[in-house]
N, C-alpha and C positions, 0 to 999 in steps of 0.2 A: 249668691244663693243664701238666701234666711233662714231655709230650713235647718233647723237644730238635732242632731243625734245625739245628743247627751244622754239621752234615755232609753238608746238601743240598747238591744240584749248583748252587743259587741265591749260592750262599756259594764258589762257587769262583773265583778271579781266573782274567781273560779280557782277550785282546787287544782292542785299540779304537784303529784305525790302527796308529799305531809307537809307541804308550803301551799298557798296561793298567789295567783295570779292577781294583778289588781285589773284586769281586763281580759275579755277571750282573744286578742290581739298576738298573731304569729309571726313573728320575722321569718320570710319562707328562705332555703339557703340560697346562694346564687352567685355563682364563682366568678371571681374579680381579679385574680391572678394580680393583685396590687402588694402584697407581702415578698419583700425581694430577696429572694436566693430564700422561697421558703420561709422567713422568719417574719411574721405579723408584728408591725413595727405600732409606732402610734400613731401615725395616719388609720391603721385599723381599729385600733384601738377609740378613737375621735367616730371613727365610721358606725363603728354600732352604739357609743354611748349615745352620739345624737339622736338614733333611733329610739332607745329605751326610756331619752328624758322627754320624748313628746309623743307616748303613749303604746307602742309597742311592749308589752309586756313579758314576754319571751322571745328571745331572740336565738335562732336556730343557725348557726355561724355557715359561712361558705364550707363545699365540701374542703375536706382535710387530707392530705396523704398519711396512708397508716405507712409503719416503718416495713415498707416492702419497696424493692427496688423498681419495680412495674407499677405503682401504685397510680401515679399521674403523668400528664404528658407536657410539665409547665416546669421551672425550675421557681417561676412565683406564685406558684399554688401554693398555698400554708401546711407548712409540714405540722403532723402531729406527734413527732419525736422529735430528739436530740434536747437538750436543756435549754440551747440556744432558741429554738422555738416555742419551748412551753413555757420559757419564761417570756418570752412576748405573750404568750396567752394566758398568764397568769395576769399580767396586766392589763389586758383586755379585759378579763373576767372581774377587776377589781373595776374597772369604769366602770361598766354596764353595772355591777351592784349598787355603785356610789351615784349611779342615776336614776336608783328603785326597780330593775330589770330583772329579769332572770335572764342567765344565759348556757345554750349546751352547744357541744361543737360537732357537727356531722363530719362520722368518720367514712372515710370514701376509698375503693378501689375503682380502678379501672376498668378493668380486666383487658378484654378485646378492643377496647373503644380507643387503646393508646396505638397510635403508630409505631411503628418499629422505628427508630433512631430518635426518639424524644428524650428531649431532656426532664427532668437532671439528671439522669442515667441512661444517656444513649447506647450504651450497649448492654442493656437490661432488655431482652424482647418482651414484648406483651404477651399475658398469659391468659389462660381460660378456661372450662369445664371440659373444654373437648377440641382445643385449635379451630374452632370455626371462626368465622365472621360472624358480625351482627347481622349479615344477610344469609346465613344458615351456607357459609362455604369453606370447605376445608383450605385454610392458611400453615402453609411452612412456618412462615414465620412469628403465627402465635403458639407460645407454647400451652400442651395441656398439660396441669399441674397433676403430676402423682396423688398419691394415696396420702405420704408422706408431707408432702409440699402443701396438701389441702389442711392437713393435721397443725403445719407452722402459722397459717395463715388466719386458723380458728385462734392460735396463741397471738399471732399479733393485733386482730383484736383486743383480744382483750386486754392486752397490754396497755395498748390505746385507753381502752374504756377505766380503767386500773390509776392512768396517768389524769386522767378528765376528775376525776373527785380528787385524785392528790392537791394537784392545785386550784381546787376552788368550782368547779363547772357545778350545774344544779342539777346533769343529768347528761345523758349522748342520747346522738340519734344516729341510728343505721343506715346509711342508705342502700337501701333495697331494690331500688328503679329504676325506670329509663333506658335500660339496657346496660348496666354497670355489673361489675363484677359477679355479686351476689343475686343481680337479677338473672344474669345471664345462667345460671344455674336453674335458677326456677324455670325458665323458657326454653321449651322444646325444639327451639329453632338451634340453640346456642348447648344446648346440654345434652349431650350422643351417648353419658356415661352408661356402663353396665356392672356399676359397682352399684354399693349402699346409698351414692348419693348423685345417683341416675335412677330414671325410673317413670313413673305417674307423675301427677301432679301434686301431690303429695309427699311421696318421697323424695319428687327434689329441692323439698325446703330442708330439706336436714342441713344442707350446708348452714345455712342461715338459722337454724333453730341452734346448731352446734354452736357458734358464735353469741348467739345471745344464751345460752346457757353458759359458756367458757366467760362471758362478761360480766353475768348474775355474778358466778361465783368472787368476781374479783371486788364486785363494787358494795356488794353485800344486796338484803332484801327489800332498801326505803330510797334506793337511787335512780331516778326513773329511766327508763329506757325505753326511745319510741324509735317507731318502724315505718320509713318509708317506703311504701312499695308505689308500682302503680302498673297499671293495663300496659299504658302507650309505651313504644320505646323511641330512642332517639333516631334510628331508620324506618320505625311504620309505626304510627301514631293508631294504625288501626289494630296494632295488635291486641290480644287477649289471651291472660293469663287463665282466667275462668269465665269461662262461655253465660253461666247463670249460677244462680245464688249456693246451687246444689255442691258445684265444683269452684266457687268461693270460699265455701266453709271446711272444702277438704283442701284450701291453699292455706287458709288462717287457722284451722287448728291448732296444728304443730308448732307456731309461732307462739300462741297462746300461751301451749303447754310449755314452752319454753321459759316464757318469763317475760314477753311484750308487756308493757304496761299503758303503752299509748301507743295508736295506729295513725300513721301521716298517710294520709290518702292522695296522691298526686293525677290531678285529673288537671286537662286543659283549659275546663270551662265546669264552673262550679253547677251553676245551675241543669246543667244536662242528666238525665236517668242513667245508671248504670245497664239496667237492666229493664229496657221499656214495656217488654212487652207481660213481666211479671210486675210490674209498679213501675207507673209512669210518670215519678217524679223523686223516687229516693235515689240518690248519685250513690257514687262508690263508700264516700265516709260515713253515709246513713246506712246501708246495706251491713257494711264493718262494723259499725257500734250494734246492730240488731244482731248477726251473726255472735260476734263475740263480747257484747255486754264491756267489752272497756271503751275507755273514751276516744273519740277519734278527732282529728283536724283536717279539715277540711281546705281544700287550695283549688283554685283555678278563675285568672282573670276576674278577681273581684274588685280591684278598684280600679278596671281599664274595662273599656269595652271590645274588646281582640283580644281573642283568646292566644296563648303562649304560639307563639314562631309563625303567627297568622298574619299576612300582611291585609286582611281585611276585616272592616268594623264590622263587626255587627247590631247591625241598626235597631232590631227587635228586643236587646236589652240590655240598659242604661247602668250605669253605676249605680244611681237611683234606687234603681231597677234590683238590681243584685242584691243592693242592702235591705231591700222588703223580703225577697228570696229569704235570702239567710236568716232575717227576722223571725220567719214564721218556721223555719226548718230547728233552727236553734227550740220555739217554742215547743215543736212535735219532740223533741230530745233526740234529733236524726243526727245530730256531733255535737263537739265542745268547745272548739276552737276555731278560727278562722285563720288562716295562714296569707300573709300580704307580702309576694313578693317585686313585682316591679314597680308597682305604684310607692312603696320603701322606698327602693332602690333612686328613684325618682329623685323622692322630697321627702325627708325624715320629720318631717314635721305633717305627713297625710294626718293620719291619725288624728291629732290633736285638732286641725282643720275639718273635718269630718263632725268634730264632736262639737264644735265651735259654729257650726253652718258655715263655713267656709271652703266648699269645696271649690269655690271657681275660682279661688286662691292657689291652688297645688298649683306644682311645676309637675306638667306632664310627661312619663318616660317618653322617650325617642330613641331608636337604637343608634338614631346618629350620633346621640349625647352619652351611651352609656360609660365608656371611657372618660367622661369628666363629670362625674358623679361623683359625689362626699357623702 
């Protein structure tokens, strides 16, 4: 392919907090359970530097386990406590800068999503807003966290978030999605509460605004803090959090006001409307930067054509394709970022391929291949 990208709007530097970025280029996260017993060795460390020395500008790490006993259901998901772990991500965090990168590390719970007997703490049961399932059914065996227990949980965030500037990070991200801990609170399928952090749509970001306010206070006012949320979950890809733009802006307020400073918008397929039948072509992270005037990143299926857990192409548009998409959405100021996760994940070297006219050079993901990825 000859055609040269040098001069998309994907390749322009861009602010991020009171740093810049030298590209809108996102490492999206995407867990590899390769950090053994927990601790992010230098194979990870190699893993995201090669990413940041060939154009990935920010790099948004695999989720993390915060220091909660239910947090993950791997024993080599990358913890983010103990010294033993953060000193592996202190190192991490010194490649990826010694390669021109920025890097933050996504802190992650579970919640319901863990089976009961997972390690590394098989006898830790999975916890939640209210013992459901992600298919909205009452479990014994998840617990619902108290009043109390919701209170420890806001603390080890931010412990987390407290520990990420100690040793060097440029900023955390939340993850808010998918059906995960803190999503599960937002969605009415997953959240039965009848306290202060049950309720509407609204009231049940408080968990999540408590967190990012309990974070603010720890990392101070110039640290950035972004927030992933998204519609789909990992059991109904057709769920929705806000039906239309109206009850969008009463999900993202509270977030706002909390102290979000960048929104990750997690959709399956970039180019798709959020909301078609009020505007038939702004996605979700265009919708989020109009609502709340900060900046948003934008994810889904942009340098593949199949969309996330889809076994089928779609034919009607290209990677090509996508990069014109984003081109002109980037020009309209609908987000600010572009978030790349399988096509990374791939070949660390996309990006710079991209910018070079060489995309029929990439090594394309396979989920056959994803276990022998570097």
């Amino acid at each position: 392919m000859d055609q040269n990208f040098a001069g998309h709007t994907l390749f322009q530097s861009v602010p991020f907090g009171n740093e810049r970025l030298a590209s809108r280029f996102v490492m999206a996260p995407m867990t590899r359970m390769f950090s053994k017993d927990g601790i992010p060795g230098e194979n990870v460390a190699q893993y995201y530097r090669k990413r940041a020395e060939n154009g990935i500008s920010l790099i948004i790490t695999e989720g993390t386990a915060i220091n909660h006993p239910a947090a993950v259901m791997s024993k080599d998901i990358p913890r983010f406590y103990g010294e033993d772990a953060l000193n592996g991500w202190a190192n991490v965090v010194k490649e990826v800068h010694d390669a021109g990168g920025k890097i933050i590390p996504q802190l992650w719970h579970v919640g319901a999503a863990r089976r009961a007997g997972s390690e590394p703490n098989i006898d830790a049961p999975p916890v939640s807003p209210s013992g459901y399932t992600l298919r909205g059914k009452k479990n014994e065996n998840i617990k619902a966290l108290t009043r109390d227990e919701v209170a420890e949980m806001i603390d080890t965030y931010a412990e987390a978030a407290a520990n990420a500037k100690r040793i060097g990070f440029d900023g955390i991200e939340l993850h808010g999605a998918h059906g995960y801990l803190i999503d599960q609170f937002f969605w009415e399928v997953t959240n039965k509460r009848n306290d202060e952090y049950g309720g509407n749509l609204g009231e049940r970001t408080k968990f999540a605004a408590d967190i990012v306010r309990a974070c603010r206070k720890e990392v101070g006012p110039d640290f950035p803090i972004v927030f992933r949320f998204s519609q789909w979950k990992g059991t109904d890809y057709h769920a929705k959090l806000a039906n239309n733009s109206k009850e969008l802006e009463e999900f993202l307020t509270p977030l706002v006001e909390a102290g979000v400073d960048i929104f990750h918008c997690s959709t399956r397929r970039i180019w798709e409307p959020e909301f078609r039948e009020e505007d038939p072509s702004l996605n979700l992270a265009g919708w989020t930067k109009r609502i709340t005037k900060k900046p948003t990143i934008a994810v889904g299926s942009v340098g593949i054509n199949r969309a996330y857990l889809s076994n089928q192409d779609n034919a009607d548009v290209s990677i090509v394709d996508n990069l014109k998409i984003i081109d002109e959405k980037i020009k309209k100021a609908e987000f600010d970022y572009v978030a790349i996760g399988r096509a990374a994940l791939a070949d660390p070297e996309w990006a710079v391929k991209l910018k070079n006219g060489k995309l029929d050079q990439v090594t394309h993901y396979t989920k056959e291949s994803e276990n022998q990825l570097i």
